[in-house]
C-alpha positions in Angstrom: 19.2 32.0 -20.3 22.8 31.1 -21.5 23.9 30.9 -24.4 23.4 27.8 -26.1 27.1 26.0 -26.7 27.4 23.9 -30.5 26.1 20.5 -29.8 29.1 17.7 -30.4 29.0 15.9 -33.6 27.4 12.5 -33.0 27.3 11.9 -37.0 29.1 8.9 -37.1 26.3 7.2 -34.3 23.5 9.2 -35.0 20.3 8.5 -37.5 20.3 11.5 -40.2 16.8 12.5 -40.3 15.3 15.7 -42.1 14.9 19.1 -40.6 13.0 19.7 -37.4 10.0 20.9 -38.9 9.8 17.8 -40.9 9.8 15.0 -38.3 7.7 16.3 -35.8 10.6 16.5 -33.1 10.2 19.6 -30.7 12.7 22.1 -30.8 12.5 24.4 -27.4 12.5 21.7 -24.4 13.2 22.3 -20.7 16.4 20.9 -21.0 17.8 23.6 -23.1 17.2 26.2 -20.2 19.8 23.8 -18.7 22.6 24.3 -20.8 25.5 25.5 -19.5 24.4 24.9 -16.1 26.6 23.3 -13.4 24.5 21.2 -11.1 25.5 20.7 -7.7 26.0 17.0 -6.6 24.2 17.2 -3.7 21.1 17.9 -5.7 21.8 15.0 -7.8 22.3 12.6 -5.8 19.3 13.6 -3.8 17.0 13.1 -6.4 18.8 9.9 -7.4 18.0 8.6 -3.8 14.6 9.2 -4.1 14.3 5.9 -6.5 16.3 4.0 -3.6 14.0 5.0 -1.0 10.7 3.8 -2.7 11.9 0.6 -4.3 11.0 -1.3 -1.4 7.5 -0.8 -2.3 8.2 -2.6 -5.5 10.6 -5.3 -4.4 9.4 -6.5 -1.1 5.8 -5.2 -1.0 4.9 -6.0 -4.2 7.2 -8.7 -5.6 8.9 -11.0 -4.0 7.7 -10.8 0.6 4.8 -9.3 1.7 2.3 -10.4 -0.9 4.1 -13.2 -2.6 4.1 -15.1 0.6 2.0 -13.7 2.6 -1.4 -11.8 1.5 -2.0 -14.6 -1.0 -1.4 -17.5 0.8 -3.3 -19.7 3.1 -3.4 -17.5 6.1 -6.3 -15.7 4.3 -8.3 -18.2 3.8 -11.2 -19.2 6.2 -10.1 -21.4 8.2 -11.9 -24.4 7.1 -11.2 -24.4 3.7 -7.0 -23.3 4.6 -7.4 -26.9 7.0 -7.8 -29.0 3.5 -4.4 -28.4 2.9 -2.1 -28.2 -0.6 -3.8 -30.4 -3.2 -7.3 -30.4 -2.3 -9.4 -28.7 -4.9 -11.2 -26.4 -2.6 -8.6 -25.4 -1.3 -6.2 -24.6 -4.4 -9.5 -22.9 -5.7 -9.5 -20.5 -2.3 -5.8 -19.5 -3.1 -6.7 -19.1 -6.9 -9.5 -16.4 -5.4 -7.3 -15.2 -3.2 -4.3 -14.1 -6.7 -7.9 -13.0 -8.3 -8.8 -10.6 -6.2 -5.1 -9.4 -5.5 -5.0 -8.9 -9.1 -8.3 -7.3 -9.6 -7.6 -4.8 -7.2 -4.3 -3.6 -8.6 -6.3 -3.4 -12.2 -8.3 -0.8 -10.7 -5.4 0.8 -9.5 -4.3 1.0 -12.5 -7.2 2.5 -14.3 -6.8 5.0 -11.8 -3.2 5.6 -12.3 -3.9 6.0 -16.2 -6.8 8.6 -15.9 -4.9 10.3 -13.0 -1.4 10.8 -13.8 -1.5 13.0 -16.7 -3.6 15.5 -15.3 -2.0 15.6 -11.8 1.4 16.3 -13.6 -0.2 18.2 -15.3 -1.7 20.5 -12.8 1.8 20.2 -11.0 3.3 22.1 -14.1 1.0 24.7 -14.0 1.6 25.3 -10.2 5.1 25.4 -10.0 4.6 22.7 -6.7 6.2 19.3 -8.6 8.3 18.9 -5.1 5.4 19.6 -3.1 3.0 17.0 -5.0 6.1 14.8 -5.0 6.3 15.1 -1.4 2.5 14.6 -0.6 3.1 11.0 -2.7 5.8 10.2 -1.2 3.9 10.6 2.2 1.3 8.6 1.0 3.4 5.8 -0.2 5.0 5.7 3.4 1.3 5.8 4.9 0.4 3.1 3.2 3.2 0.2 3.7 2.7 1.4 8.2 -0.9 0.4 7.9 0.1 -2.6 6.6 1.1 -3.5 9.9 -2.8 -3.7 11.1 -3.2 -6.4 8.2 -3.2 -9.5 9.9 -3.3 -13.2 9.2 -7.0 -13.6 8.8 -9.3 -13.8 6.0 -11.2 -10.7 7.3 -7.8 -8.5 6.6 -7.9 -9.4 3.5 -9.4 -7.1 1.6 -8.0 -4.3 3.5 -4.3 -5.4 2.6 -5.1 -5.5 -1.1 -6.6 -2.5 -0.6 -3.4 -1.3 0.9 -1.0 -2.3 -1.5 -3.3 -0.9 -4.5 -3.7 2.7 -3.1 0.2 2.3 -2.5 1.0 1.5 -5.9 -1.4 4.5 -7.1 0.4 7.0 -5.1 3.5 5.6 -6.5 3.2 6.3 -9.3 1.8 9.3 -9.5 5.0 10.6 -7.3 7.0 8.9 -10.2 5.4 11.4 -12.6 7.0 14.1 -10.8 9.7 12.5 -9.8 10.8 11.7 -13.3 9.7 15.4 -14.1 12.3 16.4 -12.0 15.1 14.6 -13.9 15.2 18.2 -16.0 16.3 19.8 -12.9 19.2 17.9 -11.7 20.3 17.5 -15.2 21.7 19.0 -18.0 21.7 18.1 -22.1 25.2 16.6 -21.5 24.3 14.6 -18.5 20.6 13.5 -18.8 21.3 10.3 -19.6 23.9 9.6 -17.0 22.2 11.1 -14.3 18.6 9.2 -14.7 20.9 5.7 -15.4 22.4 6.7 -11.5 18.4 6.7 -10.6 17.3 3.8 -11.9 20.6 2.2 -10.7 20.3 3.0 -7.3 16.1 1.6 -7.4 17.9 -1.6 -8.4 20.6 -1.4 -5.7 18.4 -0.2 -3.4 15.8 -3.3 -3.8 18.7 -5.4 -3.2 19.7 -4.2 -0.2 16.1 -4.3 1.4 15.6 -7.4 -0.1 18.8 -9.1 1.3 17.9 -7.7 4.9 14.5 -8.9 4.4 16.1 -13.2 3.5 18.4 -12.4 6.9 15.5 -12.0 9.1 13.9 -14.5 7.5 16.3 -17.1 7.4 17.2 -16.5 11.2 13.6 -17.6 12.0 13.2 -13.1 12.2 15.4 -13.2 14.9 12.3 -14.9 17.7 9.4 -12.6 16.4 6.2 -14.3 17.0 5.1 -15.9 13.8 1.6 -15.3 15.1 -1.1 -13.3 12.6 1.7 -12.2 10.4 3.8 -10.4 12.6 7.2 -10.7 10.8 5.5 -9.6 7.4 3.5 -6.5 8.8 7.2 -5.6 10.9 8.8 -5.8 7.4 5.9 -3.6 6.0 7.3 -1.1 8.8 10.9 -1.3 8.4 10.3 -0.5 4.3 8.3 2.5 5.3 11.2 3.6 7.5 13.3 3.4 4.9 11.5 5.5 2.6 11.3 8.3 5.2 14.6 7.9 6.3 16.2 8.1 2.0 13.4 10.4 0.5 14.8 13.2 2.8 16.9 14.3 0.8 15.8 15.1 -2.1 13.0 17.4 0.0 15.7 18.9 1.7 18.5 19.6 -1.2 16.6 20.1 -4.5 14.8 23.2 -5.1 11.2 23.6 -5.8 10.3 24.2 -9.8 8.8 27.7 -10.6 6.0 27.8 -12.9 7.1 27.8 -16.7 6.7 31.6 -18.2 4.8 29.9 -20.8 2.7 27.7 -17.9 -1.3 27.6 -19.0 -3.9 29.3 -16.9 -5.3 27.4 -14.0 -8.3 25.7 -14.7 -10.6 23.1 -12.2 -9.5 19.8 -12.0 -12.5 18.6 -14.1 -11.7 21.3 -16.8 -8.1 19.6 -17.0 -9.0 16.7 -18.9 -10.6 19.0 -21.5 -7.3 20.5 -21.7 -5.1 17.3 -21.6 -7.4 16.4 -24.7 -6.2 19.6 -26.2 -2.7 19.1 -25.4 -2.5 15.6 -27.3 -4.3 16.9 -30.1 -1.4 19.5 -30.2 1.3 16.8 -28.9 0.3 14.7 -32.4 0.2 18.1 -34.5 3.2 19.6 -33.7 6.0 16.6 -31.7 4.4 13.9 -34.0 7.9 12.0 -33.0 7.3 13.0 -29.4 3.6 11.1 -29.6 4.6 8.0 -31.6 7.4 7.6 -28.9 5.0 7.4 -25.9 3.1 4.4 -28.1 6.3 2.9 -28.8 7.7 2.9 -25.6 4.4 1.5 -24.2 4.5 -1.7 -25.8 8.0 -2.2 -25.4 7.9 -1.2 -21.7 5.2 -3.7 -21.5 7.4 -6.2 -22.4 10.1 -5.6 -20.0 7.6 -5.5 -17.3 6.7 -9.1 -18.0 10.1 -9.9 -17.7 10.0 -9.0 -14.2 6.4 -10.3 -14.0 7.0 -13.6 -15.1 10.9 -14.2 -14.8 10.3 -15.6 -10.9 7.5 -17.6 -12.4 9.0 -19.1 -15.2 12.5 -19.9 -13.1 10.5 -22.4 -10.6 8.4 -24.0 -13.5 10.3 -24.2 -16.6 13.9 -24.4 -14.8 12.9 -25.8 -11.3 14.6 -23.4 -9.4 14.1 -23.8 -5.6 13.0 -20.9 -3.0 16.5 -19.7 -2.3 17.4 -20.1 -6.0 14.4 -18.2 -6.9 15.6 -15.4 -4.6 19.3 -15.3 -5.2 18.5 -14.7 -8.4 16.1 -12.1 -7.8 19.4 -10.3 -5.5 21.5 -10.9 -8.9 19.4 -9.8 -11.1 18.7 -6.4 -9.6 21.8 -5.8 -9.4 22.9 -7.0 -12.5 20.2 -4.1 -13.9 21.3 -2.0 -11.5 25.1 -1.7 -12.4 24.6 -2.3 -16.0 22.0 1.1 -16.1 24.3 3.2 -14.4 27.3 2.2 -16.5 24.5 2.5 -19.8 24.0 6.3 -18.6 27.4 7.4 -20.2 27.0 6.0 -23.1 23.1 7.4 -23.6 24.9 11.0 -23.4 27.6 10.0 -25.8 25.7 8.2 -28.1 22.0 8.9 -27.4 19.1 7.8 -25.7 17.9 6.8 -29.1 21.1 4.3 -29.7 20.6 2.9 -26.3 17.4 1.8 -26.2 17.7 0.0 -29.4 20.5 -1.9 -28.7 18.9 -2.8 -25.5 15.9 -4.0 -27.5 17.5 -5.9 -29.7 19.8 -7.7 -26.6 16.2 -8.7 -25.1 15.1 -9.8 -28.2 18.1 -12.3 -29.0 18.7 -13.4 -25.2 14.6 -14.2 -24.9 15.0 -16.0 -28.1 18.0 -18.1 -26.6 16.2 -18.7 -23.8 13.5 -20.2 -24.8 15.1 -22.0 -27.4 17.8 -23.8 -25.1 14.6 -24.3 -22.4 15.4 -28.1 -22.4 19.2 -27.4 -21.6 19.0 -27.1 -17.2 19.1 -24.1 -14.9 22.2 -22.9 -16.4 20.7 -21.6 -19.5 18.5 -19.4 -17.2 21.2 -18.0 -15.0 23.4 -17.3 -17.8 20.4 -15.8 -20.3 18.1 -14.8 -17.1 20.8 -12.3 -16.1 21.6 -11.1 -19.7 18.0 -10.1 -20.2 18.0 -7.9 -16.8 21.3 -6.1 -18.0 19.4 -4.7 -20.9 16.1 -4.2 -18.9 17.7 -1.3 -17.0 19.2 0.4 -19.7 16.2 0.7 -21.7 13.8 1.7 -19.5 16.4 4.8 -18.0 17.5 5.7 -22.0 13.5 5.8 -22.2 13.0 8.2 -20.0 16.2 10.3 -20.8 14.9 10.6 -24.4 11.5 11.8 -23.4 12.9 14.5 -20.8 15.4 15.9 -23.7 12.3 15.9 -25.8 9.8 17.6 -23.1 8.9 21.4 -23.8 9.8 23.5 -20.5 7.0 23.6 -18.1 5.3 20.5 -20.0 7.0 17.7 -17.8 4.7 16.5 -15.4 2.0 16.6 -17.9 4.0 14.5 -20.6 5.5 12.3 -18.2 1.8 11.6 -16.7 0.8 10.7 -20.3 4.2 8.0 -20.2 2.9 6.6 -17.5 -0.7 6.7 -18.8 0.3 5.2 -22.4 2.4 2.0 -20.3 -0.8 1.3 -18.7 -3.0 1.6 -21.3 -0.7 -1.2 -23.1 -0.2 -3.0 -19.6 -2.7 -5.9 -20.6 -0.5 -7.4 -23.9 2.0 -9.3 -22.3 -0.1 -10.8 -19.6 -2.9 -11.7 -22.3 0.4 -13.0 -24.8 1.8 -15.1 -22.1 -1.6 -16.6 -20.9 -2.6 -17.8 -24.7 0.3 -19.0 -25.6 1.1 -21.3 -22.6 -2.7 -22.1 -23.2 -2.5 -22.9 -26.8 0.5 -25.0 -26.8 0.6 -26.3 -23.2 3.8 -25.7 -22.3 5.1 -22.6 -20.0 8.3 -22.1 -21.5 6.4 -20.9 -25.1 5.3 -17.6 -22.5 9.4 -16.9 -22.8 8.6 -16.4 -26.4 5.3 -14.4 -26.3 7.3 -11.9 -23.9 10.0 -11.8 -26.0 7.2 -11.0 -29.1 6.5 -8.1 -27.0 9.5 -6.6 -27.3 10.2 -7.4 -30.6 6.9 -5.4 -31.5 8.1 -2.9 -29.8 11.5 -2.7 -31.2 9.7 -2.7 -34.5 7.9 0.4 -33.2 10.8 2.4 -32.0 12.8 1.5 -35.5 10.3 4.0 -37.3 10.3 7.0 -34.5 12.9 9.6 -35.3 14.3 12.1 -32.8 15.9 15.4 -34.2 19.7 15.7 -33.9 19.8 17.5 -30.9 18.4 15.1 -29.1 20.7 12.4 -29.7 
């Protein structure tokens, strides 16, 4: 290993905090076996594709095409009840089933993501196969989204396309574990922050751009397809799947495979691993108390900018009576809004921490949510103008969260900790969705869910205030 070089004086921007041994922060992490290192760009960029090649599972699968409008609407319905049309109560109750189901099976994809992901990564560690796994995942994902083509417009599909897009959402991610373990590979102390700012950037940008081809085809009537059982919607299903082959290449093809860590634990059976994960948090709390109160942190914050994303599209037809095409452009712009504004945040992470970041994106969300809702009477202005200002703090913080967590990772330990951050967001995944339900509920009123969302955050920024990170990993 190289020697390590003096780490630059960050006094002036940093929190002071006591020694190492006092604050719980770890000092040996995989990042230091980095130092020095010059990584090629090829390998970087790679791996930075890798977040534009699956986004299309999150932005048109999930969000905004395949099951916004079309496995919950009235094409699944039996046929009776979808020929009472909008307004009858039978009918609004059949596409009220139709959401609860949809959402019932991605909660069970998410119990399975949360009991999952920390013991896959953490099996990956111990192998020395995070590429591999990543790989498997990433075939998955693409297996998935092309049998979503044999989901068509009847009420009998339905339960195989939520099934579908819930396995597809497992299996990504779980490939984000390793995928995010990875970062330490492609990165070095210096540049950690810039380089997983150019991932999340390019999962923004690349959302956009599938997203935008998506409203073409759409717009030009898909260009003659046959409308019949779905067609258009299981062809776009396709095309994203294509896409993920065709951009998740790389990173296969130009970034090495991980050897196991010299300190990597035995093997065990993949029942045994939970008994040591237990053992592992037990020692995670002991020994990088900082390192553990960050994954809680994080976990209630992240919940909150979830709902953001959740909710935004929700709250800009009801509360601001944005149109379809409003609804969308603004979905384009605000991707790409996060997208640039997480890239450019990247630099500063690695000049003034990960730490520095996040807060400051915290408290941005906190003050632009507050103004939102506050000027909710005001027209759709107020939610271009704060909508957009909200998404270019989004970005930031959750790439600066996942920079701080890799510089605070011990070597060999990544897929295992990074399974326990996505474990930990799930685990809090139910607050903002509960906050935003009551308090529309309680008052009456939409717009008062901008504010529960907006508590979220807040709670989290409260969190974050009180978890320390040791100088070097500023």
């Amino acid at each position: 290993m190289n020697e390590k070089k003096p780490a630059r004086d960050h006094s002036a921007t940093t929190v002071t905090v006591p020694a190492v041994a006092n604050t719980g922060a770890i000092a040996a992490v995989g990042l230091d076996l980095q130092e020095g290192r010059v990584i090629p760009r090829k390998q970087v960029w790679s791996w930075a594709l890798w977040d534009w090649a699956t986004q299309p599972f999150n932005t048109v699968i999930l969000s905004f095409i395949f099951t916004a409008l079309y496995l919950t609407t009235d094409v699944f319905l039996p046929p009776d009840i979808a020929a009472l049309g909008e307004g009858d109560p039978i009918y609004d109750a059949g596409l009220s089933e139709l959401s609860s189901q949809y959402g019932l099976a991605i909660g069970i994809a998410g119990v399975f993501i949360a009991l999952l992901a920390p013991v896959l990564g953490q099996r990956s560690d111990a192998m020395g196969r995070r590429k591999f796994w990543l790989g498997l995942n990433t075939v998955a994902i693409v297996v998935s989204m092309l049998l979503l083509f044999f989901v068509q417009g009847s009420a009998q599909y339905f339960v195989l396309g939520i099934s579908l897009v819930a396995i597809g959402s497992v299996f990504t991610e779980i490939a984000g574990v390793n995928y995010n373990a990875m970062l330490v590979q492609v990165s070095t102390p210096k540049t950690v922050g810039k380089v997983s700012g150019l991932g999340w950037g390019f999962g923004y940008i690349g959302g956009i751009f599938a997203l935008v081809i998506v409203v073409v085809a759409y717009s030009a009537d898909w260009f003659g397809v046959s409308e019949e059982n779905g067609l258009p919607f299981r062809l776009v299903a396709v095309g994203c799947a294509v896409w993920s082959i065709l951009f998740a290449l790389p990173i296969f093809l130009n970034v090495p495979e991980v050897a196991p860590s010299a300190s990597a634990r035995a093997k065990v059976n993949f029942f045994a691993s939970y008994g040591v994960l237990v053992k592992d948090i037990r020692k995670l709390f002991r020994e990088a108390r900082q390192t553990f109160w960050f994954l809680l942190a994080s976990a209630v914050y992240r919940d909150g900018l979830a709902g953001i994303f959740a909710f935004g599209a929700v709250i800009g037809a009801v509360t601001f009576g944005f149109g379809f095409l409003e609804v969308v452009g603004f979905g384009i712009a605000a991707n790409l809004v996060a997208g640039l504004s997480t890239i450019i945040a990247g630099r500063f992470d690695d000049r003034f921490g990960p730490r520095a970041v996040i807060l400051f994106s915290l408290i941005g969300l906190v003050v632009a949510g507050t103004a939102v809702f506050a000027l909710h009477d005001s027209g759709k202005i107020v939610f271009w103008i704060g909508g957009l200002i909200l998404c270019a703090f989004v970005g930031p913080a959750q790439s600066s969260s996942r920079s701080l967590l890799a510089r605070v990772t011990p070597a060999g330990r990544e897929g295992e900790i990074f399974g326990l951050y996505a474990t930990t967001g799930r685990a809090a995944s139910f607050i903002s969705p509960l906050l935003w339900a009551g308090s529309i509920a309680l008052f009456g009123a939409q717009y008062w869910g901008i504010l529960a969302i907006t508590l979220v955050i807040l709670a989290g920024l409260i969190l974050m205030l009180f978890v320390k990170v040791a100088p070097k990993a500023h």
